[in-house]
C-alpha positions in Angstrom: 135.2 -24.6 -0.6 134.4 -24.7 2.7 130.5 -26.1 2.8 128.9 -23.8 5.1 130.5 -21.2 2.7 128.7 -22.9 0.1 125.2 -22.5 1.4 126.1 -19.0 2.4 126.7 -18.2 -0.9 124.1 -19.5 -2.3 121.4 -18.6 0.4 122.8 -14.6 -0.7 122.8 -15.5 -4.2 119.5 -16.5 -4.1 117.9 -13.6 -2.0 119.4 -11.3 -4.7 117.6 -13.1 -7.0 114.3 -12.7 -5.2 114.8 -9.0 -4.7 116.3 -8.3 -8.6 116.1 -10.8 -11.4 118.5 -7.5 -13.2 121.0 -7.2 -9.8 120.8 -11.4 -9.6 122.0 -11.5 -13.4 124.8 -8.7 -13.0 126.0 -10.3 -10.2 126.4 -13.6 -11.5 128.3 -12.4 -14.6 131.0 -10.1 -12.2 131.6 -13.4 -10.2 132.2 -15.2 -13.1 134.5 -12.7 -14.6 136.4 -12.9 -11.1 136.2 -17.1 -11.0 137.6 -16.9 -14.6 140.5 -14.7 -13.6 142.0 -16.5 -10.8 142.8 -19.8 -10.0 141.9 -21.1 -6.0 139.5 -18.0 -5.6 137.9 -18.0 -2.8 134.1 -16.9 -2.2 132.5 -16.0 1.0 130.2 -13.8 2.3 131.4 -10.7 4.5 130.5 -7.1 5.0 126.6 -7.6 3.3 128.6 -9.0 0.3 129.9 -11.5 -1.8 133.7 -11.4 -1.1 136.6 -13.2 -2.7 140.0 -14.0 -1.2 143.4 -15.7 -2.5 146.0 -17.0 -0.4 144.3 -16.1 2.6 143.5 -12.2 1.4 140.8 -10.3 1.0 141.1 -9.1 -2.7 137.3 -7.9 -3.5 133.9 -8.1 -3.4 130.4 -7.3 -5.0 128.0 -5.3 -3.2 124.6 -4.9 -3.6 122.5 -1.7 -3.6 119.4 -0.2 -4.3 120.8 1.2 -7.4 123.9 -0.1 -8.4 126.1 -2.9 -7.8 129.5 -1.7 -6.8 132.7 -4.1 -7.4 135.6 -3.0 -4.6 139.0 -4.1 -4.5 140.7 -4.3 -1.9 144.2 -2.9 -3.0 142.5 -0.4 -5.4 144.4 2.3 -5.2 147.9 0.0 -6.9 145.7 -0.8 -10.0 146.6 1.4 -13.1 144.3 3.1 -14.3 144.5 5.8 -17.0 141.0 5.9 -17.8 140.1 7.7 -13.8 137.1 4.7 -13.9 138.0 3.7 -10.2 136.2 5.9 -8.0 137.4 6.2 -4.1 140.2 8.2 -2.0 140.8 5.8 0.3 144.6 4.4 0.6 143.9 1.0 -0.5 140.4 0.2 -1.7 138.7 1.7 -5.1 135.2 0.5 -6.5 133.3 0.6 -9.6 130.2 1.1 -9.8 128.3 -1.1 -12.2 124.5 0.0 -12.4 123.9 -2.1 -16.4 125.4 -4.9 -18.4 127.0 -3.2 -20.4 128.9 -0.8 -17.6 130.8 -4.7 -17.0 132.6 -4.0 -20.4 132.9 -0.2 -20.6 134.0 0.3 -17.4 136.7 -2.4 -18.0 136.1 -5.2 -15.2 137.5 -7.6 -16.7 140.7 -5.5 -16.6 140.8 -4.9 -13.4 139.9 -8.0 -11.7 142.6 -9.7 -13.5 
């Protein structure tokens, strides 16, 4: 990783933290989830969020808001998805929106990040 990535990252990670001990924890676990899934993930911050590429593109991110957290990927709309739990219209990008811990399992993020 690239090291002014690095303090990027954990300069946002940390102001989360300050603002949300609950939004700092759900965080954490979602990037885990998506460091667990992929090998050579990379992080960075773009957009206001924490983003995550491989081989050069832009798969997701995590976004913070006042309410929620909301997990987008990038090439949403190819994802299967028989539950309807991917919300957006766009052509490409979906998102979930994760406002608990336990929305991370029921809303299958693990799933779809893999």
């Amino acid at each position: 990783m690239n090291p002014a990535n690095g303090i990027k990252i954990d300069n946002f990670l940390h102001d989360i933290q300050s603002l949300s001990e609950e939004k700092f924890t759900l965080l954490v676990s979602i990037k885990k989830i998506f460091n667990e899934a992929h090998a050579g993930l990379v992080e960075d911050i773009k957009y206001g969020g924490l983003v995550f590429s491989l081989s050069n593109t832009l798969v997701g991110g995590i976004y913070v808001y006042e309410k929620h957290l909301s997990i987008e990927f990038s090439h949403g709309a190819e994802l299967s998805d028989l539950d309807h739990i991917l919300e957006g219209k766009g052509k490409k990008r979906r998102h979930i929106k994760i406002y608990s811990m336990s929305d991370i399992s029921e809303k299958k993020v693990g799933y779809f990040v893999r």
